[in-house]
N, C-alpha and C positions, 0 to 999 in steps of 0.2 A: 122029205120034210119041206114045208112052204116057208117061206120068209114072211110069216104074220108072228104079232106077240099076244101074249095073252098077257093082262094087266090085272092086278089083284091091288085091294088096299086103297083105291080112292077115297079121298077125304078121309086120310090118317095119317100119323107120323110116319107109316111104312107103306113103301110102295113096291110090290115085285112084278119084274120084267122077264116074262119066260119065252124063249125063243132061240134062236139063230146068233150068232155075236152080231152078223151083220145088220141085223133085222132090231136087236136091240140097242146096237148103236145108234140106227137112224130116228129109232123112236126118242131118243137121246137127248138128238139134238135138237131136237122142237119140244123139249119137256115142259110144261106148264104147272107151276104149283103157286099152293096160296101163302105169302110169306106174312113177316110179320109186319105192324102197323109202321110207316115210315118214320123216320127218325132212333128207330126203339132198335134194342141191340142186333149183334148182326145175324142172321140166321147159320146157322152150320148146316151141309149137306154131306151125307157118310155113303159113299158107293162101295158095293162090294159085290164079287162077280163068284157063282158058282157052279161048276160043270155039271153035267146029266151023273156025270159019277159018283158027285158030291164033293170034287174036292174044292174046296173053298179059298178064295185070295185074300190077302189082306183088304182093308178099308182104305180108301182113299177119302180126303176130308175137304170141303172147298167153303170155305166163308162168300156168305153176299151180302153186301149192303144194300137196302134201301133208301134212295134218296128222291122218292117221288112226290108229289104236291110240293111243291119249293121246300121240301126240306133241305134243312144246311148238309151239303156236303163235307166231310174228312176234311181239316183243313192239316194238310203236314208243312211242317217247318222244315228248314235247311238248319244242320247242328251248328251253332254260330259259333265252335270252335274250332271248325273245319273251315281251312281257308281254300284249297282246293279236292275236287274229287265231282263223280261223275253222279248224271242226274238221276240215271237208273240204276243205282245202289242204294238200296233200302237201309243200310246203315248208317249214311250221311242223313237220313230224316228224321225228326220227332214228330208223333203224330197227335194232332187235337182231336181225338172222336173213335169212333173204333178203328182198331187196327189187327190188321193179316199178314205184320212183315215184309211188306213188300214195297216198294219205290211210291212214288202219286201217280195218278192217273188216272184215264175214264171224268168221274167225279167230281175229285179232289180239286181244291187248291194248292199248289206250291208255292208258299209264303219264303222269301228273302231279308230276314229283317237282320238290324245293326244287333252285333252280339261283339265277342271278346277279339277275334280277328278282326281288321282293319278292310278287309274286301275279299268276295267271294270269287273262284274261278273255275267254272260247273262248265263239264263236256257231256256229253251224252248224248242219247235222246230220248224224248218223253210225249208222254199225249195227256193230257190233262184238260179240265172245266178252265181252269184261271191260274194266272202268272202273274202273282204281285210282289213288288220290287219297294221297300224303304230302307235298303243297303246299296254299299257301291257291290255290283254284279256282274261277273260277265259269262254271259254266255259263248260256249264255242259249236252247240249240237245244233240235232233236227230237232226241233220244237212244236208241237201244235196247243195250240188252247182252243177249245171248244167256244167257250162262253156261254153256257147254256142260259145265264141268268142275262145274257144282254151283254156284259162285260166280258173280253179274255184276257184281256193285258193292263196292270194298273202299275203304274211307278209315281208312287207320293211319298210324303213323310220327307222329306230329302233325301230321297231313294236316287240313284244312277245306276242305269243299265245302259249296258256297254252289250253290241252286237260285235261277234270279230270271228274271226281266222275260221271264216268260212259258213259260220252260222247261217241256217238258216229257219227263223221263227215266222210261222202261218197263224194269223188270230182271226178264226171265223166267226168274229163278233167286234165289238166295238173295244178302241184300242184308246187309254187314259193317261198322258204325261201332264202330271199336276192337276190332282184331283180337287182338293181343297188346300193341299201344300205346296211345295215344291218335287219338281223332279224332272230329269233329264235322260234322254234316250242316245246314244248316240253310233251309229252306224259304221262300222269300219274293215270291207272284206267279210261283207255280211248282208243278205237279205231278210226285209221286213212283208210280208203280204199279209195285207190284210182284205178276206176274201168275204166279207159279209155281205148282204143286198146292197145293191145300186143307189136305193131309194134310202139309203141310213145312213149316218156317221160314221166314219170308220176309224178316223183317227181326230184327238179331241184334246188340242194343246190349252192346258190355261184354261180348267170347266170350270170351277165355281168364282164367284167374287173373293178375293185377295189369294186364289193360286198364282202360281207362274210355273209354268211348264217349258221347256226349251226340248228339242228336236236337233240335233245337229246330223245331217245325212252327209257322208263321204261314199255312197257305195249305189245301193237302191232299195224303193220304199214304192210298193204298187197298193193301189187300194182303188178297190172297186168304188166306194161310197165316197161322203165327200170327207175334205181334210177342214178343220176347222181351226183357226189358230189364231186366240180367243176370244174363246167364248163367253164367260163371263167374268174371268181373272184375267189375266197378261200371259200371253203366249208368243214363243218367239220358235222360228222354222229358217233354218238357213243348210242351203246345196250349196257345197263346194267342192269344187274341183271337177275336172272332166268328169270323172268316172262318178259323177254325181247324177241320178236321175231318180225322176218321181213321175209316176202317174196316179192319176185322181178322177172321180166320177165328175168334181165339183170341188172348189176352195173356197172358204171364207176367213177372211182375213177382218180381226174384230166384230161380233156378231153380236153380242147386246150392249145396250146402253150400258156405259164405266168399262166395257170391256176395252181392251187394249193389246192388238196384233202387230207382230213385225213378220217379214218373210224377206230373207235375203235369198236370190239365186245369183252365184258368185262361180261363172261359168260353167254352173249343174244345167241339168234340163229341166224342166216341170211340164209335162203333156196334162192338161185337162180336161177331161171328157173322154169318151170312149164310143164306139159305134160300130159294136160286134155283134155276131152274130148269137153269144153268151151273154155281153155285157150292152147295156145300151143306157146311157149316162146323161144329164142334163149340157154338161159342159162348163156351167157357171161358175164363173171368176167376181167375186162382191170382193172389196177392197174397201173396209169403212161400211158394215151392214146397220147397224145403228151404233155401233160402237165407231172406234178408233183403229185404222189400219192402216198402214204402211208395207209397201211393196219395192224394193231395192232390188233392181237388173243391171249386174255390172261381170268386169271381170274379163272385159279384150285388153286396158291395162296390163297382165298379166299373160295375155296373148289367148287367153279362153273365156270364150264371148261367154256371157249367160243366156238363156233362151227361154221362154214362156211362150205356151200355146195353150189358147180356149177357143169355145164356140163361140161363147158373150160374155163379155166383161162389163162390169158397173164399179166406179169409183163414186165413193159416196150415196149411198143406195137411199137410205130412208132418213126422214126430216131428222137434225141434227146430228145425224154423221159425219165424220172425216175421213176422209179417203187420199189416199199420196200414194202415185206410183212415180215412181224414177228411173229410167233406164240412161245408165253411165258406161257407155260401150255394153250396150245389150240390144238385146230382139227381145221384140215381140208381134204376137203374130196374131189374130180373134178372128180364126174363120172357120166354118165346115162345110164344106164341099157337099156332102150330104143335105146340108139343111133346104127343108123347102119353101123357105124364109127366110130372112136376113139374120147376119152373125151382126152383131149391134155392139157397140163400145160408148158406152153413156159415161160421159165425165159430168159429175153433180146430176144426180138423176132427179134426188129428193134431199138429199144436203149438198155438204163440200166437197167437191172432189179435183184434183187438180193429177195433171200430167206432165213431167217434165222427159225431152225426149235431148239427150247432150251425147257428144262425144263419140261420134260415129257411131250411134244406136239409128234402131230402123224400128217405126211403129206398121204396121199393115192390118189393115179391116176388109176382110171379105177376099175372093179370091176370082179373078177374071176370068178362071177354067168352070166357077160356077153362077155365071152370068152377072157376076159386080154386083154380088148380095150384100156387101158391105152396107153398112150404115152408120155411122160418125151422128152422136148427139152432144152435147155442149151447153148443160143447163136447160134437163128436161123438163119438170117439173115448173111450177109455179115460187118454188121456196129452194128451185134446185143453184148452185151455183160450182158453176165450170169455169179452168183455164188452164189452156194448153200453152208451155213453152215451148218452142221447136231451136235448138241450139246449133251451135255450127258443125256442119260435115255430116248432119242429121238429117232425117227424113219421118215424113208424117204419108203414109199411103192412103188410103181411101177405094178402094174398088166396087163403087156405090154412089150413095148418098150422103152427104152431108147438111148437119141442124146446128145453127147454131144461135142458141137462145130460143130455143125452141119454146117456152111458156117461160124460162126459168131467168 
């Protein structure tokens, strides 16, 4: 007997598969059928296997949803009388849309919202479309959100989500603290990756006009794309502590007109930019993009310097922006060694921008191992305005060129 199947029954409810078990598993597994119109209820599939003898097995039954052309995916709830229990147990959810008994995932949304308990404490792990949070939350599992719609992580409404005790959440999509409301993420014996393209947003503190979003990282937080902390609300981004680190394709600290960023590194690291063989990143640091930003480097007071690195930084980027960086016992550093151009540090490019460097902090532009590509500007622009304080036991480097009033 050959391992081919004989198929009967295309284009009908019934389909039979005559052959070998082997030979009609494999046809099995690349089966193709015409379901029903998306969004519409869910299809049932009934298998049922019969020997050359006739004796016949039970039916096995498997539901599918379609959720193709942007139709809304299953959106399930967490039961808000559940204060703790695990993420893939289909009895802690309520589901909006159709349901097959079983946890979120693939499609779905898992929605966190305020209910009769006072906060949520979900271990598991799960793989789901989207992870929205407007309850206190915490996560302890493996987590992934897809995002298939653009978004995989949203905490608004006065939502808090809490990473901890070992957590570790992957959003391969654009990640939201304070959408249009409030909400707070905060990191603790926990990893955040957010592994979307280079070339996108990845994480997005403070998006609309009158959110506020805050970010607090004790642990670490990598994201391919850039970090933007706000955008068009008030967002606020603070490392602390040693075991604080962040890497980033790109950062912007206040990026539209009314928006309003703060970013404390309180003896955390922050690496920006990337130049892998995977990842290949701009490296840009804007402090004050048209909006309002402020950037705080401290934390050798406490014996744990803070530290910043990028390729290029701009304080005060475009006409009527403000821009403030402070380093109070910190580093910083704006160089790549790779570049085959200058790493460039513009204080008032096209608005205000100013630099204070105090307290045994150390500024550095460019790097002498790649020929003193540095470049220091100082009021580029025609409307740009720059000013540097250099404070005691302090240092301002330069391994390049320096402008000062260059047009501005």
């Amino acid at each position: 007997m050959t391992d081919s199947v004989t198929i009967t029954g295309n284009d009908s409810t019934t389909l039979t598969l005559a052959g070998t078990l082997f030979a009609v598993e494999q046809s099995l597994q690349t089966l193709a059928y015409k379901g029903v119109t998306a969004g519409a209820s869910i299809d049932s599939i009934s298998i049922s296997a019969t020997t050359y003898l006739g004796q016949s097995s039970a039916s096995a039954t498997i539901s599918v949803s379609n959720y193709a052309s942007n139709a809304a995916s299953s959106q399930f709830e967490w039961n808000t009388s559940i204060a703790s229990g695990s993420f893939d147990d289909s009895a802690n959810w309520t589901v909006i849309g159709p349901s097959n008994n079983t946890p979120p995932g693939g499609t779905n949304v898992a929605l966190f919202k305020a209910g009769s308990v006072g906060a949520y404490t979900v271990s598991g792990n799960a793989a789901v479309d989207q992870v929205k949070v407007t309850a206190m939350t915490t996560l302890t599992g493996q987590v992934i959100a897809q995002g298939a719609s653009g978004i995989a992580l949203v905490v608004d409404g006065a939502g808090a989500l809490m990473l901890a005790g070992g957590a570790e959440v992957s959003a391969q999509a654009q990640a939201i603290v304070g959408a249009t409301g409030e909400g707070l993420l905060t990191l603790m014996g926990a990893a955040l990756a957010l592994t979307g393209a280079p070339t996108t947003d990845a994480l997005v503190i403070g998006e609309a006009a009158g959110s506020d979003g805050t970010v607090v990282n004790l642990e670490q937080i990598t994201a391919n794309g850039t970090v933007v902390v706000g955008q068009s609300g008030s967002g606020t981004l603070a490392l602390l502590g040693v075991a604080s680190s962040m890497t980033a394709g790109a950062a912007t600290i206040g990026r539209s007109a009314g928006a309003h960023g703060a970013a404390l590194v309180n003896g955390g690291f922050w690496a920006i930019g990337q130049s892998t063989p995977d990842v290949t990143s701009s490296g840009q640091l804007i402090v004050g993009d048209s909006g309002s930003g402020t950037l705080l480097i401290d934390g050798a007071a406490n014996g744990i310097t803070g530290q910043v690195t990028a390729f290029d930084a701009t304080i005060g980027r475009q006409a009527g922006s403000q821009g403030s960086v402070t380093l109070d016992g910190g580093l910083l550093l704006v160089a790549n060694t790779n570049a085959t151009g200058s790493s460039t540090l513009a204080v008032g490019n096209s608005g205000t921008g100013s630099l204070a460097i105090e307290n045994f902090s150390e500024v550095a532009v460019g790097a002498a191992i790649a020929d003193n590509n540095g470049l220091l500007i100082v009021g580029r622009a025609g409307d740009g305005r720059g000013r540097i304080r250099i404070g005691d036991y302090s240092a301002l480097l330069v391994y390049g060129d320096g402008h000062v009033g260059e047009a501005g």
